[in-house]
C-alpha positions, 0 to 999 in steps of 0.5 A: 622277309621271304613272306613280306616280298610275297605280300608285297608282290601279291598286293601289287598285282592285284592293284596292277589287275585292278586299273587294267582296262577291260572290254566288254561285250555287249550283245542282243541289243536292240537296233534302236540303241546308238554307240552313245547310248550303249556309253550312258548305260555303262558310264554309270560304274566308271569310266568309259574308254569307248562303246560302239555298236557293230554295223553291217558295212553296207547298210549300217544296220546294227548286227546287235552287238557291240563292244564297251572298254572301260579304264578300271577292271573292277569298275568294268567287273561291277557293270557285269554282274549289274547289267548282264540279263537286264532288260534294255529296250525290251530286250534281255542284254548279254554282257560279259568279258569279251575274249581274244578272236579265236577266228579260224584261218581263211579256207584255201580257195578250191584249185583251179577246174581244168577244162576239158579238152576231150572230144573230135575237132575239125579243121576250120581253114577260113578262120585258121591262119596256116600261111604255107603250111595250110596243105599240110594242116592237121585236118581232124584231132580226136582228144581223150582226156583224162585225169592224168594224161592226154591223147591225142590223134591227129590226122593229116595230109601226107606228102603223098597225097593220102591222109595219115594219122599218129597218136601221141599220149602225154602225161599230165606230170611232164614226163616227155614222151616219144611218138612215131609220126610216119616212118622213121620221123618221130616226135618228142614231146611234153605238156604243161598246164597254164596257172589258171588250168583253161589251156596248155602248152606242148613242146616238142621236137620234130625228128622228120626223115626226108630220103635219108636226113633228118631235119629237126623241128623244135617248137611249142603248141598252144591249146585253148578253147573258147567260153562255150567250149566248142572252139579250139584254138592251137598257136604253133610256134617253130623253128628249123634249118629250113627257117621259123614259123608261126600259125592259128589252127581254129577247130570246130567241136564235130 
């Protein structure tokens, strides 16, 4: 009974097997066949689901290939063996069971370059927009950038009359560092780079020493330069017990 079932099984698959539709690929074909020449060669061993001939999306040009699917696999077996290797419009076709895309993923698009920040920039106040604080401005900024931290030195009209200059290091890993301003006034600060890796953000906060008090400053300071790379452009936003403040500080690369 055991070897009937098995019998039974096996015949069934094998007819199962046989009326399975088959495609088939079809290649080096000649660019003078159209999808309903490619049917009458195969409708010749049975019935044909489809045929079409692959073309360039923009010209429509054929790329050579093509594919057939037919009803009956053994029909689709028949016309194999028959037209592989033939000679189709003076060319020798290529025809065998077409398989499953194999296709690899897509490469991950490279990340981002990120602009180069490096250089000394000076002061443009025609094109600057500082308001009150143009006196106090950061005249001349020296920039070293590299792949994993940020320097820079500013320096700026102090509140005597003669120029100081502090510089401040911040890495790239948003780590917040301190700097020493003038004095006792200090400066906390971070740095975050924007998506598109063009520009970056600093926040930071001002600890100022006037005779004895301290007034603090928070804000942010947006770096971004122009398509050439020669001008650099700083939005500053900040606010204080002495009231908030926007500015445009525009550089020229010297």
């Amino acid at each position: 009974m055991k070897n009937i079932i098995i019998l039974f099984a096996t015949i069934l698959l094998l007819a199962v097997s046989a009326f399975a539709q088959t495609t088939i690929y079809v290649g080096n074909l000649s660019s003078n066949l159209k999808d309903q020449d490619l049917e009458n060669l195969f409708a010749a061993f049975g019935e044909v689901k489809s045929a079409h001939i692959t073309t360039d999306k923009n010209t429509q040009v054929s790329k050579g290939f093509g594919f057939v699917v037919m009803a009956l696999a053994d029909q689709a077996q028949a016309a194999i063996t028959a037209l592989n290797g033939t000679d189709v419009d003076g060319r020798n076709i290529v025809v065998n069971e077409a398989k499953p895309s194999t296709a690899p993923s897509p490469t991950p698009a490279p990340a981002p370059t990120r602009a180069d920040f490096s250089g000394t920039w000076k002061l443009d106040k025609q094109k600057s927009e500082l308001g009150q604080l143009e006196p106090y401005a950061t005249h001349t900024i020296q920039v070293e950038q590299k792949a994993d931290a940020i320097t820079f030195l500013r320096t700026a009209p102090g509140f005597t009359g003669q120029d100081y200059s502090y510089s401040e290091t911040l890495p790239f890993d948003g780590k917040v560092v301190e700097s020493v301003l003038f004095g006792t006034s200090k400066r906390k600060g971070s740095i975050k780079w924007t998506p598109d890796q063009k520009g970056f953000v600093i926040t930071y906060t001002l600890y100022l020493d006037f005779n004895g008090q301290t007034v603090e400053v928070t804000g942010t300071e947006t770096y971004t330069l122009s398509a050439d790379g020669r001008i650099l452009t700083i939005v500053a936003n900040s606010k204080s017990s002495l009231g908030d403040a926007e500015t445009k500080a525009v550089y020229g690369k010297s």
